[in-house]
N, C-alpha and C positions, 0 to 999 in steps of 0.2 A: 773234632778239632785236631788231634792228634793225628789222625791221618795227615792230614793237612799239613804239619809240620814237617813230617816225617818229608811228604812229596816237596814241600820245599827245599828240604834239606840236600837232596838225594840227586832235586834237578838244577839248584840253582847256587844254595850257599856252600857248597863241598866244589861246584865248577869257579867258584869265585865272581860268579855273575850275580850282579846289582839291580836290575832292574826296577821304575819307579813301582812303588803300592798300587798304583790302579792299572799298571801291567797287568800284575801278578793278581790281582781279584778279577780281573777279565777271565786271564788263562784260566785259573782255579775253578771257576763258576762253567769254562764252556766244556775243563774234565770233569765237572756232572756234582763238584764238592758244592754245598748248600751255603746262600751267602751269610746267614747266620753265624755258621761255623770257621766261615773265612775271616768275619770281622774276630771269631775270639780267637783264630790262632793271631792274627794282627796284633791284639789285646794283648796275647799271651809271650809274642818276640817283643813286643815296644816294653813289656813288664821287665823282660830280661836286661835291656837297654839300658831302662832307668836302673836295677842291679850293680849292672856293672860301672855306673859311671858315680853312685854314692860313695861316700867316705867312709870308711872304716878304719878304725885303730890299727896301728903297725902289730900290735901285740896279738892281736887275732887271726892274723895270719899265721903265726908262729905259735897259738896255743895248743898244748897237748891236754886240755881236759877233755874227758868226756861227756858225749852231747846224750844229754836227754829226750828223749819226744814226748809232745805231750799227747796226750789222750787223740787228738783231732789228728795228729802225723799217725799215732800207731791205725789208725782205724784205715788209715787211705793208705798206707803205705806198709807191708809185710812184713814178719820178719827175715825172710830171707834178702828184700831188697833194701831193709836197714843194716845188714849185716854186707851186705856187696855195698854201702856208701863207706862204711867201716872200715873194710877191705881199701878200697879207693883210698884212703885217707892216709890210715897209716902206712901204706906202701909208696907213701906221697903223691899217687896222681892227680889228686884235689888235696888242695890247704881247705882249713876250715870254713874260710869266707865262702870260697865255691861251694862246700856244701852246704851250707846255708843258702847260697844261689838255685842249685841244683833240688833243696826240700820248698822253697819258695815256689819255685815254677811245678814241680810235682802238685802238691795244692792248689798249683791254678788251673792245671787241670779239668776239665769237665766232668771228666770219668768218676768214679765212685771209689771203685778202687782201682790199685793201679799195679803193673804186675812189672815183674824186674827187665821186661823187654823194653818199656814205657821207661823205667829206668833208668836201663841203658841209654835208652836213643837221648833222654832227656841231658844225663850228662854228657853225651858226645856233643850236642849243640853247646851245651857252657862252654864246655872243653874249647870247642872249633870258635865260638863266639871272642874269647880268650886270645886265641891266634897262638896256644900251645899245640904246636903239629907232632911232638915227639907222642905227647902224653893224648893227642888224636886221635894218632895211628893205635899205640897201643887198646884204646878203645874200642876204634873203628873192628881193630883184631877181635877183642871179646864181643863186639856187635854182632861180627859174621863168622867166625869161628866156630870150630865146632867145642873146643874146652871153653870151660869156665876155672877161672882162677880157686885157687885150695889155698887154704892158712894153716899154714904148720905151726 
């Protein structure tokens, strides 16, 4: 499924082209992706969808507490790629709602576990989804770059 994503993102949602869902489950199926996997990355943008269009409190956008994981985040998710949402956060390129976006769609995931590239790319779609192109780019940079960000 993540594959899938990825080739969405790469061919169509970064060129700003829309095309309808059964386009795109045509295409996806005749580049050889399996339709099982096409309906969960479907599953897994319309997830993102409903994310971004819920209500959440003004105050949580602007919280500085720290986030906990629970047992089921730490198992699927590492500590190095809890320490790069960390990063993201307090350097303000995701407020806290995003990352809560960004740990929600990690767990939906199919993967078992999940590694800080899977990471990346996940929060460059919030990001892009958002329509923050400053804090895209910046991503897009640590996506394809050759550094990765250090905390002093």
């Amino acid at each position: 499924m993540f594959d899938i994503l990825v080739y969405l993102f790469e061919n169509y949602f970064e060129a700003n082209l829309h095309p309808d869902q059964g386009t795109l489950e045509k295409e996806l199926s005749a580049a050889g992706f399996d339709s099982s996997e096409i309906d969960l990355a479907f599953d897994w943008l319309n997830g993102l969808d409903k994310l971004s269009h819920a209500p959440y409190p003004e105050s949580l956008v602007e919280s500085t507490s720290t986030r906990i994981y629970s047992d089921a985040e730490t198992k699927k998710i590492d500590t190095e790629s809890r320490g790069f949402l960390t990063f993201l956060e307090v350097s303000g390129i995701i407020n806290p709602v995003q990352r809560e976006w960004v740990i929600d769609r990690i767990l939906a995931l199919n993967d078992r576990d999940v590694n800080i590239e899977q990471v990346k790319w996940t929060v460059l779609i919030v990001l892009w989804s958002q329509g923050q192109a400053e804090d895209y780019l910046f991503m897009e940079d640590l996506l394809f770059g050759d550094s990765t960000p250090q905390m002093h």
